[in-house]
C-alpha positions in Angstrom: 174.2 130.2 186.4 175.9 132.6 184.2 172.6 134.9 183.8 172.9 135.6 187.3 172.7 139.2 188.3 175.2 140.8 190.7 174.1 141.0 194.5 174.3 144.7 194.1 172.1 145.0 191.0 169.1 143.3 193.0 169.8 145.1 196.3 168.2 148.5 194.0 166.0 146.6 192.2 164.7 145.6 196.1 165.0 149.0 197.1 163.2 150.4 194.4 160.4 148.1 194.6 160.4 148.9 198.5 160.7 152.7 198.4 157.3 152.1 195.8 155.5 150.6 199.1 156.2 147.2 197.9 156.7 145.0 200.7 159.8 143.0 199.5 161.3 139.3 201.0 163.8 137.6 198.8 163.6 134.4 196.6 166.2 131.9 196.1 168.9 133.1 193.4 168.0 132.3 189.6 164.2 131.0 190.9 160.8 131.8 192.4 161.2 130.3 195.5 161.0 132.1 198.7 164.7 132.0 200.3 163.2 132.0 203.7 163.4 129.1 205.7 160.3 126.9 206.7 158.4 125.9 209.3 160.1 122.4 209.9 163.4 124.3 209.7 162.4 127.6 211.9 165.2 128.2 214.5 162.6 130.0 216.7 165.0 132.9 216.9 165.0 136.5 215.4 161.8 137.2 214.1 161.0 133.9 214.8 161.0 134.3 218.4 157.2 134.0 219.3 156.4 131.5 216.4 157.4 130.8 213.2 157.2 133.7 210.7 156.6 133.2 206.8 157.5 134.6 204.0 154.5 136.7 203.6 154.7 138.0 207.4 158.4 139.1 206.9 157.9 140.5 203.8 159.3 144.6 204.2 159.7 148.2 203.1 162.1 148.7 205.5 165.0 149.8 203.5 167.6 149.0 206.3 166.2 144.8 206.2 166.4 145.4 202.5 170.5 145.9 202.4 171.4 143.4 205.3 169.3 140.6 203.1 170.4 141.5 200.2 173.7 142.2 200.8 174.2 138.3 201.2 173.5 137.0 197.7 171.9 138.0 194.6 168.1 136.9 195.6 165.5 137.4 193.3 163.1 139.6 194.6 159.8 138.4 195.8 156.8 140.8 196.2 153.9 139.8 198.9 150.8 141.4 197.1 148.8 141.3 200.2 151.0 143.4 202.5 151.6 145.6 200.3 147.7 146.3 199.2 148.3 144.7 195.7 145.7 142.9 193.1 148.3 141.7 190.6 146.5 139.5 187.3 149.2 137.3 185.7 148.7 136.8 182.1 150.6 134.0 181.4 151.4 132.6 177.7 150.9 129.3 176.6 153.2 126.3 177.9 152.6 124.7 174.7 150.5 124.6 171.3 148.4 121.9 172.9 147.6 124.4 175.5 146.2 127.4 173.5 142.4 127.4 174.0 140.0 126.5 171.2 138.2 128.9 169.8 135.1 127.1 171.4 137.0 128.7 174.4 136.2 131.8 173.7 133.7 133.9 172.4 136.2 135.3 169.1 139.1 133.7 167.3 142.5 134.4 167.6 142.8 133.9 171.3 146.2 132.1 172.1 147.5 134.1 175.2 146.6 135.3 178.5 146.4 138.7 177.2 144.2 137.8 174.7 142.0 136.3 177.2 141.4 139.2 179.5 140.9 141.6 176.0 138.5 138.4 175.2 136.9 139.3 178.6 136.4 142.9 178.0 134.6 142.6 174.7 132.3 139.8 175.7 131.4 141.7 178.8 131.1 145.2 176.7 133.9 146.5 179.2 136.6 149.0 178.0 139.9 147.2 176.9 142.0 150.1 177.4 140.6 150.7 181.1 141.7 147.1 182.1 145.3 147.9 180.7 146.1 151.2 181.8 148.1 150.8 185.1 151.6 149.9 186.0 152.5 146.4 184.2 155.9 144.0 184.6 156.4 141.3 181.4 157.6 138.0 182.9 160.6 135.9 181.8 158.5 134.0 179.3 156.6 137.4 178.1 153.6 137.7 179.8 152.4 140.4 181.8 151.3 140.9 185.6 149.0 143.9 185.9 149.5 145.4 188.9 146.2 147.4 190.9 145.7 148.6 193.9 143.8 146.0 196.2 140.3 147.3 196.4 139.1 148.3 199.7 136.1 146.5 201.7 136.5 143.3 200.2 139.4 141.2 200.5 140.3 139.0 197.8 142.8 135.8 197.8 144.8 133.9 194.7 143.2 132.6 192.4 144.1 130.1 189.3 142.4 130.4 185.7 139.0 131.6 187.5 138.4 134.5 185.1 139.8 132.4 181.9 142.7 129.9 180.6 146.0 131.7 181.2 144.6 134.1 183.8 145.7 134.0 187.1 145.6 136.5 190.0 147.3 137.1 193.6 146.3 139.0 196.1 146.3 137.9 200.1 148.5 135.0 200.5 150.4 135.4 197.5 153.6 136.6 195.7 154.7 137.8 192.3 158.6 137.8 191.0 159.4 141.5 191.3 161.0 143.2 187.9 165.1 142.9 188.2 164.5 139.7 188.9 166.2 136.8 186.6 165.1 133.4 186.2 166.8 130.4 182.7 163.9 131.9 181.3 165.0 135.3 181.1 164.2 139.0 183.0 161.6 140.3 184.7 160.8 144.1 183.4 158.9 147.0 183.9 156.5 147.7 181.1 154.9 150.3 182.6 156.3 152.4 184.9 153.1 154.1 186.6 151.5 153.1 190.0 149.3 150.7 190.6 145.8 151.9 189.3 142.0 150.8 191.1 141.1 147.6 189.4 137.7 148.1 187.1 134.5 147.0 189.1 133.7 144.3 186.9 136.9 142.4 187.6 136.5 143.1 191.4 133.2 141.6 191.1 134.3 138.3 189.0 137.3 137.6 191.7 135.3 137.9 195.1 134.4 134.9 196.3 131.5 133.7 197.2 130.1 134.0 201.2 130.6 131.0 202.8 127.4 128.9 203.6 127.3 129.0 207.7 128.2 125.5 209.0 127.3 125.0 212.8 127.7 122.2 215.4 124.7 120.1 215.2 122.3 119.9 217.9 122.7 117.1 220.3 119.5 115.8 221.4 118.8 115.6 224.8 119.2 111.5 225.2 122.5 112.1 223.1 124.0 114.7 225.1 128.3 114.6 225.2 129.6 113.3 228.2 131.5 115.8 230.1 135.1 114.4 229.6 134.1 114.2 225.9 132.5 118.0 226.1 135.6 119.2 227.6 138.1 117.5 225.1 135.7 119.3 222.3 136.4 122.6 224.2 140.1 122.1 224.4 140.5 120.8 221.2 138.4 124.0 219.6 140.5 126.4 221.7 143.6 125.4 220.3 142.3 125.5 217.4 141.2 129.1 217.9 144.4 130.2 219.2 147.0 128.9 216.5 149.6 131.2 215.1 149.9 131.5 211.7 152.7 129.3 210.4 151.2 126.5 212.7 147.7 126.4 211.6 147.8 124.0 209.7 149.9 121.6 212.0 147.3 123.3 214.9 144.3 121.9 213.0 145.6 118.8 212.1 146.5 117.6 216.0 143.4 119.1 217.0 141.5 116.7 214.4 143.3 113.9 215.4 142.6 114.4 218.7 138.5 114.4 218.0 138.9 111.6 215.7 139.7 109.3 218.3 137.1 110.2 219.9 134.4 110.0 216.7 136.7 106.1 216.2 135.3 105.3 219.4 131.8 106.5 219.5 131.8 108.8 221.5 131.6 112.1 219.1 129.4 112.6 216.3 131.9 113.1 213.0 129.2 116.2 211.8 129.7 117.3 215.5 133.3 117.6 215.7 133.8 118.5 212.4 131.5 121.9 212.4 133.3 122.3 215.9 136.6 122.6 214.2 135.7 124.4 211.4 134.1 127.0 213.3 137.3 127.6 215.4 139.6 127.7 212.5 137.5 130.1 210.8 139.8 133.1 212.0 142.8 130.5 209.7 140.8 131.6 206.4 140.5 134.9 207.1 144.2 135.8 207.8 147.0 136.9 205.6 148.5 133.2 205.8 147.1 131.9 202.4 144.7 129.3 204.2 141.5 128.3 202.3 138.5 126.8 203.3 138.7 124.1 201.3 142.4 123.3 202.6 140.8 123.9 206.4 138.0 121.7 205.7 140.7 119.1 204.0 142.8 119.1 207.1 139.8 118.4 209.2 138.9 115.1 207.2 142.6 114.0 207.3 142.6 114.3 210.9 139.7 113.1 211.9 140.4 109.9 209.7 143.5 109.5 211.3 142.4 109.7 214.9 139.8 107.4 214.1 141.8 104.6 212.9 143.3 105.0 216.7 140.0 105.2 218.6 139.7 106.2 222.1 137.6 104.3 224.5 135.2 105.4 227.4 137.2 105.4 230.9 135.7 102.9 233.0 133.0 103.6 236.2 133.1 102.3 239.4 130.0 100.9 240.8 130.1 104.1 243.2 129.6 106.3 240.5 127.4 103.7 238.5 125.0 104.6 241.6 124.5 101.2 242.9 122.5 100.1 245.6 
């Protein structure tokens, strides 16, 4: 890997992203992948001590970290937009000619880049172009740009992929972006422009917050249907470990947790609407956290689980004649 930079060059290229209230972690040499270890791999030591911490929960400004990591190895340097109060849009450029959007696509011709797209955006939507431009830019290794705003307040808004157009992608909680320095077989990662981090325009705060929810809730068990009590009480344990997970073990968490209710719903003995709103509704506090969770990966989880427990089902313990009541 000739293009590699020396371990020195990145440590100020860390630094100086840090010292701009950047919180930094680093990514494998040469790459965009986090250099961190996993969860199968955690040691359970270090900052690992009371559960396994990822990337973006280690990520730092803390310029002391900064050196001791970085004086290891040339790492690429990683940039966790939601600790460090980031809405970054990634205008990407096209992988191919097949790939460049038709002009049915779009509502002018001409359009064959990410940039394009958002400018595409503005006019369509009688926004200024210039306004969605003017902040603090980094052209990627294949010449695109990330626009880098500050992450507006009240409303807290996660990755997402091609939701305002082709070629436009944004992250925010749960997500990282290759910090300038940084050196990939595609080339550098630069500053373009230097400035901070402007407020996002409203309009494209408005087109990337998501939706509320529709409220799910356990449905009512009818009196003749009522759970018996060891089944109510492995619901309650079930949701309470659920409720309690860590990040880094949610998903793991929700999975056992669905298993465990699937063999009950295998065997008849829990509705799969019941156990599945149960779930849901503990692991709602997984969605909301800095740990890139999504409902639809929750509500994935659950219906993996549950299927699997269900293919192991779990019979009703057997009564005695004394507690049958008999004469």
């Amino acid at each position: 890997m000739s293009y590699l930079p020396s371990a020195a060059s990145m440590l100020r290229h860390a630094l100086d992203a840090a010292a701009s209230g950047f919180h930094v972690f680093p990514l494998r040499p040469g790459t965009k992948v986090p250099a961190l270890h996993g969860e199968r791999r955690c040691p359970r030591t270090g900052p690992c001590t009371n559960g396994h911490l990822g990337w973006e929960q280690r990520a730092t400004t803390d310029p002391a970290v900064v050196e001791r990591c970085w004086a290891t190895g040339p790492f690429n340097v990683g940039i966790a937009t939601g600790p460090s109060g980031l809405l970054v849009v990634d205008l990407d450029m096209p992988k191919s000619l097949a790939s460049v959007p038709d002009e049915d696509g779009c509502s002018r011709g001409g359009v064959t880049t990410g940039r394009d797209v958002l400018t595409d955006l503005c006019a369509a939507g009688g926004h200024p172009v210039a306004e969605v431009f003017d902040t603090r830019s980094v052209i990627t290794a294949k010449g695109g740009d990330h626009l880098y705003y500050r992450a507006p307040v009240g409303v807290e808004l996660r990755n997402t992929a091609s939701a305002l157009g082709p070629m436009v992608d944004t992250r925010a909680h749960g997500g990282y972006v290759v910090g300038p320095g940084s050196q990939t077989p595609d080339g550098p990662y630069s500053v373009g422009d230097d400035r901070a981090p402007a407020d996002p325009p409203t309009w494209l705060v408005q087109a990337l917050t998501p939706t509320p929810r529709t409220a799910r809730t356990a449905p009512i068990v009818s009196r003749t249907e009522r759970l018996p009590g060891y089944v109510a009480a492995a619901v309650r344990g079930e949701r309470d470990r659920v409720a309690a997970a860590q990040p880094g073990r949610h998903t793991h968490t929700l999975f056992v947790a669905s298993v465990a209710l699937g063999q009950l719903v295998g065997g008849g003995l829990l509705p799969a609407a019941t156990a599945e709103a149960e779930l849901h509704t503990a692991a709602l506090h997984m969605i909301t956290d800095r740990c890139g969770c999504t409902e639809n990966e929750v509500l994935r989880t659950i219906g993996n689980g549950l299927r699997a427990g269900a293919t192991r089902p779990r019979k009703a313990p057997e009564t005695t004649s004394a507690q049958r009541g008999a004469a």
